[in-house]
ChimeraX commands (.cxc) that place a marker at each C-alpha (Angstrom):
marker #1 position 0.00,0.00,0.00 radius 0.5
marker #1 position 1.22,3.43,-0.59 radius 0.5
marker #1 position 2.18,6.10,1.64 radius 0.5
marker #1 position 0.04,9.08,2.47 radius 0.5
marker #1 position 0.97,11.73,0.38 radius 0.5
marker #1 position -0.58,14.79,2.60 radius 0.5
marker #1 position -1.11,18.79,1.89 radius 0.5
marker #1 position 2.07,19.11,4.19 radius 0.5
marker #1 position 4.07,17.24,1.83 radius 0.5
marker #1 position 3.04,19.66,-1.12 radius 0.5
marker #1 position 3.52,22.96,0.81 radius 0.5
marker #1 position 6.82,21.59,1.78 radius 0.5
marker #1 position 8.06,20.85,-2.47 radius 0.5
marker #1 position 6.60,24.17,-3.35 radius 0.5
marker #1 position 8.75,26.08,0.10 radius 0.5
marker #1 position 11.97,23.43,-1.55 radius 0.5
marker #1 position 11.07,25.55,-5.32 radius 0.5
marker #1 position 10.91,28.67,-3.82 radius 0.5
marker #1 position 14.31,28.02,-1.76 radius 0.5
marker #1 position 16.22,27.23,-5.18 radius 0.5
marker #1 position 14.08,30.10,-6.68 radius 0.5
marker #1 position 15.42,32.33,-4.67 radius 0.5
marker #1 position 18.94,31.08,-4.91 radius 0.5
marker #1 position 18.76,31.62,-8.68 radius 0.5
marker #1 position 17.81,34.90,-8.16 radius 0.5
marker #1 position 20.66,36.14,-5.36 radius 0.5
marker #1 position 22.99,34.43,-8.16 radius 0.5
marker #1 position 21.52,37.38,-10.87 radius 0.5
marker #1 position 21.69,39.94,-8.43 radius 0.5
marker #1 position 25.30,39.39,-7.59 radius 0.5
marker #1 position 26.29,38.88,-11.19 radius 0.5
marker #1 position 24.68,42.18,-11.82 radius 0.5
marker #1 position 26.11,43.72,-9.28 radius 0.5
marker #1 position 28.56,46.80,-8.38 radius 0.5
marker #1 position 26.91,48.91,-12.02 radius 0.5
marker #1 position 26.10,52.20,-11.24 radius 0.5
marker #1 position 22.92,53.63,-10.35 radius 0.5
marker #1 position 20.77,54.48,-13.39 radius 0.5
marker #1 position 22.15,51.84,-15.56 radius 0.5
marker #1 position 20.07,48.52,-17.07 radius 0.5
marker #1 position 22.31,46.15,-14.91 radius 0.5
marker #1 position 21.72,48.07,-11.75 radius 0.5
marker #1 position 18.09,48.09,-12.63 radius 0.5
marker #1 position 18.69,43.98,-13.00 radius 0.5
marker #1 position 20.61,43.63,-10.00 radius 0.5
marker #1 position 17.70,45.75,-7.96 radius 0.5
marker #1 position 14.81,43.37,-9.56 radius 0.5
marker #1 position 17.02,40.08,-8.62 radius 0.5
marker #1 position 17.09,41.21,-5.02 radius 0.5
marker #1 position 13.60,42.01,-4.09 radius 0.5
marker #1 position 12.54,38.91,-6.05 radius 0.5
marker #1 position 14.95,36.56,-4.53 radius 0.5
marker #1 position 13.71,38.22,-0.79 radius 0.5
marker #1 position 10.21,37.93,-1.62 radius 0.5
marker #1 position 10.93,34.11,-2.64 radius 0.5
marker #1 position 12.76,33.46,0.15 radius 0.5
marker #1 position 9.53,35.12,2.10 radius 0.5
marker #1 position 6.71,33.17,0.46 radius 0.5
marker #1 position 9.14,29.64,1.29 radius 0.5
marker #1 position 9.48,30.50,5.03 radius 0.5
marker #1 position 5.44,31.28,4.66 radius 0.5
marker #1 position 4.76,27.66,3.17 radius 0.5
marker #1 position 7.62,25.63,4.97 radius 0.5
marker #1 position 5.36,27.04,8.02 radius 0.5
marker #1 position 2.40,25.93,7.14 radius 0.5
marker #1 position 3.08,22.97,5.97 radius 0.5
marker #1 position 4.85,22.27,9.08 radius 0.5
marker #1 position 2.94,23.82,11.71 radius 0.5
marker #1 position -0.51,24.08,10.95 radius 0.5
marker #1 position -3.35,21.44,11.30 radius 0.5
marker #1 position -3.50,21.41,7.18 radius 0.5
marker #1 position -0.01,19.40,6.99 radius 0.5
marker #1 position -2.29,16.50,7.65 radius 0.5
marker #1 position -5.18,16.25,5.22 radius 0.5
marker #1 position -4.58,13.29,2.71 radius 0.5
marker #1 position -4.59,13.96,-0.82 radius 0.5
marker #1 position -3.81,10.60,-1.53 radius 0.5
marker #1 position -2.87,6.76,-0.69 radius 0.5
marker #1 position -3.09,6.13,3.11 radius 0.5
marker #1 position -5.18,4.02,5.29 radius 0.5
marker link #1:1,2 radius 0.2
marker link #1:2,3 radius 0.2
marker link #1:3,4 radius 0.2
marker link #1:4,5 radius 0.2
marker link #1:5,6 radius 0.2
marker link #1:6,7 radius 0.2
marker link #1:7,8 radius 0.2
marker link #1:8,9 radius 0.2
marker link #1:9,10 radius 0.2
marker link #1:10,11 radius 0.2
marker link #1:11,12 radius 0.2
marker link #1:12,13 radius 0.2
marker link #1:13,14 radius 0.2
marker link #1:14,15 radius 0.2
marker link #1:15,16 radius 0.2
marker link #1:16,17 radius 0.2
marker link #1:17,18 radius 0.2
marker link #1:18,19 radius 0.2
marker link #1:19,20 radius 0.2
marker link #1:20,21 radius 0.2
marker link #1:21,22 radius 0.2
marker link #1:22,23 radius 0.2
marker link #1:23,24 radius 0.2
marker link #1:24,25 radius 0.2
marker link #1:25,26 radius 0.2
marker link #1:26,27 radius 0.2
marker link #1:27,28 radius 0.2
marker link #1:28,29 radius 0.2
marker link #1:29,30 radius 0.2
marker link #1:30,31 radius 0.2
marker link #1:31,32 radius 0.2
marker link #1:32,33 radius 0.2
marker link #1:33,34 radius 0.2
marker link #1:34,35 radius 0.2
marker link #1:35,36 radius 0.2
marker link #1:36,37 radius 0.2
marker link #1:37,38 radius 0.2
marker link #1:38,39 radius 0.2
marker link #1:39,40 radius 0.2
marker link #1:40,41 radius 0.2
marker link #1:41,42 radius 0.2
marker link #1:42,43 radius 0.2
marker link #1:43,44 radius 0.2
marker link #1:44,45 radius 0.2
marker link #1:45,46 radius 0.2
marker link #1:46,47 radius 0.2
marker link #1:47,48 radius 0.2
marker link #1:48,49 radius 0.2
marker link #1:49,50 radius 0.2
marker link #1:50,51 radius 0.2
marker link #1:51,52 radius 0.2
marker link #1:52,53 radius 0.2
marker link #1:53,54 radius 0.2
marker link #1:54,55 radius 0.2
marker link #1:55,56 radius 0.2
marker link #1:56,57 radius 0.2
marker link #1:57,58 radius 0.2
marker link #1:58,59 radius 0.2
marker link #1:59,60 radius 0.2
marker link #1:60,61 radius 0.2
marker link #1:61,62 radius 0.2
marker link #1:62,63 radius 0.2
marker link #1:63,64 radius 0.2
marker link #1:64,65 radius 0.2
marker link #1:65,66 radius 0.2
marker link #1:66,67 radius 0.2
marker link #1:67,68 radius 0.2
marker link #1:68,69 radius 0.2
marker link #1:69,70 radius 0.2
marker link #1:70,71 radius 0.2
marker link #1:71,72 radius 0.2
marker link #1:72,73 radius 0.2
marker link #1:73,74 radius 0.2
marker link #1:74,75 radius 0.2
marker link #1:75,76 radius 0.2
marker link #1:76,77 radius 0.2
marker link #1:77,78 radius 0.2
marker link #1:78,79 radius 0.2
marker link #1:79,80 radius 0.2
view
């Protein structure tokens, strides 16, 4: 019989996408980083930073509900 594949389990891969999200994006920021202010690459660097905190932000928000709500343990699928 299969295991119980819960709504935990799910918030928990989409906090793990959002982790290496924001990991790609605090690579583009420091590759665009140290331009001037005013240029396109500064501009890049700017929109690579809020993005990669916001991702960071919305996988801390998921990782805790998946982990410490009451929702980490409604089956989706296989179980009992």
């Amino acid at each position: 019989m299969p295991a119980t594949i819960t709504l935990g389990h799910i918030l928990l891969l989409v906090a793990a996408i959002d982790l290496i999200a924001a990991a790609g994006f605090a690579t583009s920021a420091q590759r665009h980083a140290g331009h001037g202010r005013g240029t396109p690459q500064y501009a890049r660097a700017r929109t690579a930073r809020r993005a990669a905190f916001y991702a960071l932000a919305s996988a801390l928000v998921f990782a805790a509900i998946g982990w410490l709500t009451p929702l980490r343990d409604i089956a989706l699928m296989g179980g009992q």
